[in-house]
Backbone as a printed PyTorch tensor [residue, N CA C, xyz], in Angstrom:
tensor([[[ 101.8620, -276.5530,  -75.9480],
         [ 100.9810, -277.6370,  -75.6020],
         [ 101.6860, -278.9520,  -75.9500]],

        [[ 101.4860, -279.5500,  -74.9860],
         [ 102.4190, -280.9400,  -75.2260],
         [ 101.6540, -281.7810,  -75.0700]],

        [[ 101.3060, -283.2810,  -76.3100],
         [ 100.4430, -284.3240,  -76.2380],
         [ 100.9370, -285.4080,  -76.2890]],

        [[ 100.5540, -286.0870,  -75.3300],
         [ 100.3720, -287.3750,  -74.7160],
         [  99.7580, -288.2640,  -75.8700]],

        [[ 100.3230, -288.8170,  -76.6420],
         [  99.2230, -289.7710,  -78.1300],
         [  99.7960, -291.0420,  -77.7190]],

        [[  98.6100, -292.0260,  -77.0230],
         [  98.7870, -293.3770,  -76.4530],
         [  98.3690, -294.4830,  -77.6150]],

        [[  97.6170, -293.8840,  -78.5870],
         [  97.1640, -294.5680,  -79.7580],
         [  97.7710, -294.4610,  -80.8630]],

        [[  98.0720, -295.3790,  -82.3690],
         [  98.4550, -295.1840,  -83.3080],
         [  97.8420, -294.2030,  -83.9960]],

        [[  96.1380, -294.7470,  -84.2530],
         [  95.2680, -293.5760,  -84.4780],
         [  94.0150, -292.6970,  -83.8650]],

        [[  93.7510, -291.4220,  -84.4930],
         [  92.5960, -290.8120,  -83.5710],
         [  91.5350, -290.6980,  -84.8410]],

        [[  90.4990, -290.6360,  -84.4510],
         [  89.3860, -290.5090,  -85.2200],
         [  89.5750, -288.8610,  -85.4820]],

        [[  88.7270, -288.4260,  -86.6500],
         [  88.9370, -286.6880,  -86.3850],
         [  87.9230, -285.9040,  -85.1830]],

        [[  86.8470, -286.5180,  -84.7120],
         [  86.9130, -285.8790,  -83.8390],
         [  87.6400, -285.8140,  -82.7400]],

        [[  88.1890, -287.0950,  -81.8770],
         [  89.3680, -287.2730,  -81.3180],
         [  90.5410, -286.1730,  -81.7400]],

        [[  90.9500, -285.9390,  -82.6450],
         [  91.7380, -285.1090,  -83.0340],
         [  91.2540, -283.9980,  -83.0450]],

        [[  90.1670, -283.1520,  -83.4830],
         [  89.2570, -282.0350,  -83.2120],
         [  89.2650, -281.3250,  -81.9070]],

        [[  89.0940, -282.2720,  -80.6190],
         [  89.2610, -282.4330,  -79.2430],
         [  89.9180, -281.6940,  -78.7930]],

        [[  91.4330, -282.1960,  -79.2650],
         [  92.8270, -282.3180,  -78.6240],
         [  93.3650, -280.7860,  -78.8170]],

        [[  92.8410, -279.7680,  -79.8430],
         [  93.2820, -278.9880,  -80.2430],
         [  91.9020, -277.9520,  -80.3040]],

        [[  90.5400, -278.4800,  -80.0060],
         [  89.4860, -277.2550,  -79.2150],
         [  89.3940, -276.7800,  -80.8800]],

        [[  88.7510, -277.5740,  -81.8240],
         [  88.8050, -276.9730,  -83.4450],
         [  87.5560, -277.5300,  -83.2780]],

        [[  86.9820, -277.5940,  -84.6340],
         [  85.8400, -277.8930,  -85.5600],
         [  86.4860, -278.6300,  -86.1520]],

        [[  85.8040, -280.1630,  -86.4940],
         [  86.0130, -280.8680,  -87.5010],
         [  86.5370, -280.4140,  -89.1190]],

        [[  85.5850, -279.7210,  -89.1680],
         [  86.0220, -278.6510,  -90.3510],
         [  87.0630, -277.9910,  -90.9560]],

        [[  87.7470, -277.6030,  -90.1530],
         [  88.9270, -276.8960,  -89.9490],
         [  90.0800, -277.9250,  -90.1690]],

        [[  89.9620, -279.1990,  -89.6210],
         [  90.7600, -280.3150,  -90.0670],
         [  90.7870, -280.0360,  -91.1020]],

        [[  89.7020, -280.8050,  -91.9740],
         [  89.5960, -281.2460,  -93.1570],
         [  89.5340, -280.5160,  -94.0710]],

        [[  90.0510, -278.9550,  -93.6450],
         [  89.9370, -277.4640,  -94.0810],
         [  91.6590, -277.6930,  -94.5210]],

        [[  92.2080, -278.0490,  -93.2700],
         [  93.9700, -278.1310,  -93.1030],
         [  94.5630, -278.8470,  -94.0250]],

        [[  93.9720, -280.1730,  -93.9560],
         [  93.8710, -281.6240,  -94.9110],
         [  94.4010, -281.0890,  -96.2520]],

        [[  93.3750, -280.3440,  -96.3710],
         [  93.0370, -279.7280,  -98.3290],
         [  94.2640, -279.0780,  -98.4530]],

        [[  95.0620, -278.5420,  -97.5050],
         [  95.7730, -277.3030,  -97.6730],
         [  97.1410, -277.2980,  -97.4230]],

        [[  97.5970, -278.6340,  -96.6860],
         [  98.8470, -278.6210,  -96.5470],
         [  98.9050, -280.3700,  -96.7920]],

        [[  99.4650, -281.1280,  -97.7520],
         [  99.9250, -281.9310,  -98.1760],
         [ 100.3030, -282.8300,  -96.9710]],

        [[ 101.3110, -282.4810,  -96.4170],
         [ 101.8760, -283.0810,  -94.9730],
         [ 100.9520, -284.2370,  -94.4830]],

        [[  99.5780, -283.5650,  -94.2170],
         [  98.2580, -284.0900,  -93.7430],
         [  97.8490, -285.2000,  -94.7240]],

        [[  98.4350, -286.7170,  -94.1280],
         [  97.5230, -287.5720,  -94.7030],
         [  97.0560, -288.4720,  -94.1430]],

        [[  95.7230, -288.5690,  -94.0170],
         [  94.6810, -289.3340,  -92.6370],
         [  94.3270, -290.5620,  -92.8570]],

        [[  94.5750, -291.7860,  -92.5080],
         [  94.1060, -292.9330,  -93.1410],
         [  92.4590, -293.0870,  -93.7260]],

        [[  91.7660, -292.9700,  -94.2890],
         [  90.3920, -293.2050,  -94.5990],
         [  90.1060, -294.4340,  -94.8130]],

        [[  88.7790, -294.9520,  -94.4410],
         [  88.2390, -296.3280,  -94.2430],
         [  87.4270, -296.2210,  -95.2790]],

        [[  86.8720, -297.5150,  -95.7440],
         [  85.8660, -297.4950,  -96.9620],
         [  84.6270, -296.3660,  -96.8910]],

        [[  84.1910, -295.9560,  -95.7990],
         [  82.8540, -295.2570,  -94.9350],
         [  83.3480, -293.7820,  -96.0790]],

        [[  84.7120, -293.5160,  -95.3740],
         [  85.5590, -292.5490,  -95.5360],
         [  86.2400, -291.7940,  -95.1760]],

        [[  85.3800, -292.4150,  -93.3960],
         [  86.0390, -291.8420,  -92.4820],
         [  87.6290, -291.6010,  -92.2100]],

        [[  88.0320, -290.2940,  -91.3540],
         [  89.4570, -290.3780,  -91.0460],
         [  89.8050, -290.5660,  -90.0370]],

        [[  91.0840, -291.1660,  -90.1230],
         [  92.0280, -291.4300,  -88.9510],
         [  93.2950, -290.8390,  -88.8890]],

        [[  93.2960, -289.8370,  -87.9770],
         [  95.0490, -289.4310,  -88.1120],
         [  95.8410, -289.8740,  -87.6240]],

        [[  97.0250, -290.3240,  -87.9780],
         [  98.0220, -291.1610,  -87.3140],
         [  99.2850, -289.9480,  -86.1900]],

        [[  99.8180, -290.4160,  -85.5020],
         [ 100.7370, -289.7950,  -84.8970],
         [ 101.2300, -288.9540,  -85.4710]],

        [[ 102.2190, -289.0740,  -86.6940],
         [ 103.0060, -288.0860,  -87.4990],
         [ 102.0140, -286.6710,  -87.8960]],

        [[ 100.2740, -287.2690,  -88.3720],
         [  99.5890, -286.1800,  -89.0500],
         [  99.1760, -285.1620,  -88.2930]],

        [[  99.1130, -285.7590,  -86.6990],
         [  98.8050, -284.9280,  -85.4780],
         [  99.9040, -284.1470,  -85.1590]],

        [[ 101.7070, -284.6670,  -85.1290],
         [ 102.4300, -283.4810,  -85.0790],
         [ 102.3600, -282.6290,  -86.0890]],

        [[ 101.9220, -282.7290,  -87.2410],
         [ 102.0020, -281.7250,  -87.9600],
         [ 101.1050, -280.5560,  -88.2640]],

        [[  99.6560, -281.5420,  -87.1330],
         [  98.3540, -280.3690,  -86.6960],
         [  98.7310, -279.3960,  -85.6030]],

        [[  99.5690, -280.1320,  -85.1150],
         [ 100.2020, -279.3590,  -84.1070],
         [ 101.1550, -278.3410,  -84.3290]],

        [[ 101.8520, -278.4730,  -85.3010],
         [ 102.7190, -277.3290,  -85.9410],
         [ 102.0190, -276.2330,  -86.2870]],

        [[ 100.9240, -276.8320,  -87.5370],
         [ 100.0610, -275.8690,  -88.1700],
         [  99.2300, -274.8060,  -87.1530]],

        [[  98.4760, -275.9680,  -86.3320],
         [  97.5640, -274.7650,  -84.7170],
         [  98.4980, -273.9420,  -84.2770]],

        [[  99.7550, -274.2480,  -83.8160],
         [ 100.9090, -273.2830,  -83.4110],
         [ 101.0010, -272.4830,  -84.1510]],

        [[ 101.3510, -272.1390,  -85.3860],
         [ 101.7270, -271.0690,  -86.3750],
         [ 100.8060, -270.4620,  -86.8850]],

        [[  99.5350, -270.7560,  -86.9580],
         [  98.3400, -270.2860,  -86.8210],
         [  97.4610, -269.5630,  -85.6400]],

        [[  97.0550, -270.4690,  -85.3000],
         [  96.3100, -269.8880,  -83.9710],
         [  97.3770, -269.5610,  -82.9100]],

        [[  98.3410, -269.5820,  -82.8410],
         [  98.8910, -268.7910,  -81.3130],
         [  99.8930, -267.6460,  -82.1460]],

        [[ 100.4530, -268.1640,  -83.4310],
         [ 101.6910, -266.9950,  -83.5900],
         [ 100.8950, -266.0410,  -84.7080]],

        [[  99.5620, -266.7240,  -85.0600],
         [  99.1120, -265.4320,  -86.2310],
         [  99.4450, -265.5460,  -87.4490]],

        [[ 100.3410, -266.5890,  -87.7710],
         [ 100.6920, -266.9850,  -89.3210],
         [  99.6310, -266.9570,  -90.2420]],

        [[  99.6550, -266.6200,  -91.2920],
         [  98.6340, -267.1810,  -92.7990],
         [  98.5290, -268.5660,  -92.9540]],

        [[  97.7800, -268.7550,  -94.0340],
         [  98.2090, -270.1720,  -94.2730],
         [  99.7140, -270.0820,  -95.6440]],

        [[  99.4570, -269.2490,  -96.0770],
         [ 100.8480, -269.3650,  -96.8710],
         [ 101.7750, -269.3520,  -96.4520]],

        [[ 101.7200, -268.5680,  -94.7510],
         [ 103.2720, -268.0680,  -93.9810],
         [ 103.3430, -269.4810,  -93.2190]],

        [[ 102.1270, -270.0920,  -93.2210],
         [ 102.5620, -271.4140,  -92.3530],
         [ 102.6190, -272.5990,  -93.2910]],

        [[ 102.5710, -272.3310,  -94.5330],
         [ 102.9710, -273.2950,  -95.3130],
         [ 104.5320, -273.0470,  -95.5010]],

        [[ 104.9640, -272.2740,  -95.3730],
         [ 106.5030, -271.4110,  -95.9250],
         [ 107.3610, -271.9750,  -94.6450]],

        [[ 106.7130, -271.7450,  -93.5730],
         [ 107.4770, -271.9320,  -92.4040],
         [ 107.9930, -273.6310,  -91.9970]],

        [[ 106.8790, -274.0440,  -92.2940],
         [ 106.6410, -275.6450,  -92.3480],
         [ 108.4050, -275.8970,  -93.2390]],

        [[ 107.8870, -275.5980,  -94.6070],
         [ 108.7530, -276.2010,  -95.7280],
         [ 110.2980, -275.5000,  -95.4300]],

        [[ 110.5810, -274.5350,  -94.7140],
         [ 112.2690, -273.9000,  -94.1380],
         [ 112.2600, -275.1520,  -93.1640]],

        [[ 111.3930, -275.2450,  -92.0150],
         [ 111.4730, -276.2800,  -91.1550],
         [ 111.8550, -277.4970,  -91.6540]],

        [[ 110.9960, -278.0890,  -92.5960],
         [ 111.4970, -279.4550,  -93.3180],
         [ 113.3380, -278.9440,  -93.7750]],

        [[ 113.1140, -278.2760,  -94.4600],
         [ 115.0560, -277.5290,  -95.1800],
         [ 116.1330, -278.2470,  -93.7050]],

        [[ 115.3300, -277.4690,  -92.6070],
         [ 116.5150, -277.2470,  -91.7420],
         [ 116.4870, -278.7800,  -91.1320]],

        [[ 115.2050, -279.4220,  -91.1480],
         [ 115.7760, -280.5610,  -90.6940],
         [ 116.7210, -282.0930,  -91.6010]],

        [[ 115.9530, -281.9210,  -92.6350],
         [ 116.7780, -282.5070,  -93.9490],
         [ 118.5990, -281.8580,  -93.8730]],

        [[ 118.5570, -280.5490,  -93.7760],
         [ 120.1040, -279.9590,  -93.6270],
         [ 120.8530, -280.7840,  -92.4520]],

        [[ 120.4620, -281.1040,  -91.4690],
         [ 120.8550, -281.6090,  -90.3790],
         [ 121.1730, -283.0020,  -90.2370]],

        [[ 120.3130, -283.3470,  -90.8800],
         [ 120.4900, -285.3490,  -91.1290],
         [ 121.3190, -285.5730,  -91.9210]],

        [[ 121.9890, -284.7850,  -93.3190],
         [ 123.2490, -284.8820,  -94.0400],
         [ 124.4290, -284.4640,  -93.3620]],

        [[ 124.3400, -282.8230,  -92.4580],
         [ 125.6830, -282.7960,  -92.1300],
         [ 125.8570, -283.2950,  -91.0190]],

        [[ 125.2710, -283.4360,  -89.8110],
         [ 125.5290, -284.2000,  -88.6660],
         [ 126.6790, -285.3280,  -89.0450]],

        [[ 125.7750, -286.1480,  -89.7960],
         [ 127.4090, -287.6630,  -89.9190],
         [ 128.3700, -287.2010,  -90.5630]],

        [[ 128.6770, -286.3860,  -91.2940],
         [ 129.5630, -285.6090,  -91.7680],
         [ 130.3280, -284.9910,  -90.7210]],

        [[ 129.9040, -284.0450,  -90.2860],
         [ 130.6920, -283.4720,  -89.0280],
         [ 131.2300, -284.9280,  -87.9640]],

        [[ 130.6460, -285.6440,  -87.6590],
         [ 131.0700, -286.8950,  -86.8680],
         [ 132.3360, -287.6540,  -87.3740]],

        [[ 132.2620, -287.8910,  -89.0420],
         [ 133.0210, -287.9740,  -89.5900],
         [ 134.5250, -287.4920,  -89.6500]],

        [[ 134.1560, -286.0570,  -89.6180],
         [ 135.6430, -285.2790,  -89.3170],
         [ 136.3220, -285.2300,  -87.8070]],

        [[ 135.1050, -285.2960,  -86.6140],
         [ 135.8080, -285.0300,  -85.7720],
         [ 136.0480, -286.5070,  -85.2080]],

        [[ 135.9200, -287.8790,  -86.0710],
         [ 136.8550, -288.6890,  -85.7050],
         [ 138.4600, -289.1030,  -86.0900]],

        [[ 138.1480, -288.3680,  -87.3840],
         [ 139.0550, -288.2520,  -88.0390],
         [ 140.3230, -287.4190,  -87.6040]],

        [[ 139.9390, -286.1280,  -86.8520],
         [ 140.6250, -284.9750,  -85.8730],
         [ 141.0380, -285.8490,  -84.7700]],

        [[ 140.5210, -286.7910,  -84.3910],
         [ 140.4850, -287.3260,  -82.9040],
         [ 141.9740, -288.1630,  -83.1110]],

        [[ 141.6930, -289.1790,  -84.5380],
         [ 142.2990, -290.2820,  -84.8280],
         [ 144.1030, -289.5450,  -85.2080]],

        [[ 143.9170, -287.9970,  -85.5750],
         [ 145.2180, -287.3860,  -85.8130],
         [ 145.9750, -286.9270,  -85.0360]],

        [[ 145.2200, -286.4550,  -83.8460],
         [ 145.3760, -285.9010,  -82.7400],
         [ 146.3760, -287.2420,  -81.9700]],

        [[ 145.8140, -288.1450,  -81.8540],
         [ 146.1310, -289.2750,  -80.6630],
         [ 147.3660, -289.7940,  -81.9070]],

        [[ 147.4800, -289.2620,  -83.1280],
         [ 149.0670, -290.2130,  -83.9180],
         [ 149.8100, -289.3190,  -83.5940]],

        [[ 149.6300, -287.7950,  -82.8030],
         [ 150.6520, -287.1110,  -83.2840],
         [ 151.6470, -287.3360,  -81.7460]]])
């Protein structure tokens, strides 16, 4: 499922909507995976911002379509974070060397 988010924020039912849940179940998610943090207004109401919605979106995926737990989709989440943190260090690293290969290549 691929979403279209034209707004900074969605109200939770707006967000409820988008993904065919119960309010509940948000604020079920909220409690349960850290990731999830919704702006609240004095009322108390929430607002999820872009980032909190991809990460509802992760969670509904690994949940409701692949069958995950919530522990297996807390686990999965946090390898996911690993592998992308792993990637943002060695990427310029590797760039690093293969200019360096490039720059030896063209002296020799």
């Amino acid at each position: 499922m691929e979403l279209v988010l034209e707004k900074d924020y969605y109200s939770i039912g707006e967000t409820a909507k988008m993904f065919n849940v119960n309010t509940s179940l948000l604020r079920f998610w909220e409690s349960q995976f850290d990731v999830i943090k919704p702006y609240k207004n004095k009322k108390g109401d929430r607002y999820f911002s872009k980032k909190d919605i991809m990460f509802i979106q992760k969670i509904y995926h690994l949940t409701k379509e692949k069958g995950y737990t919530l522990n297996g989709a807390k686990a999965a989440l946090k390898q996911k974070d690993a592998g992308e943190n792993w990637q943002e260090q060695v990427l310029p690293k590797l760039e690093n060397i293969k200019e360096r290969l490039i720059n030896i290549y063209n002296n020799l």
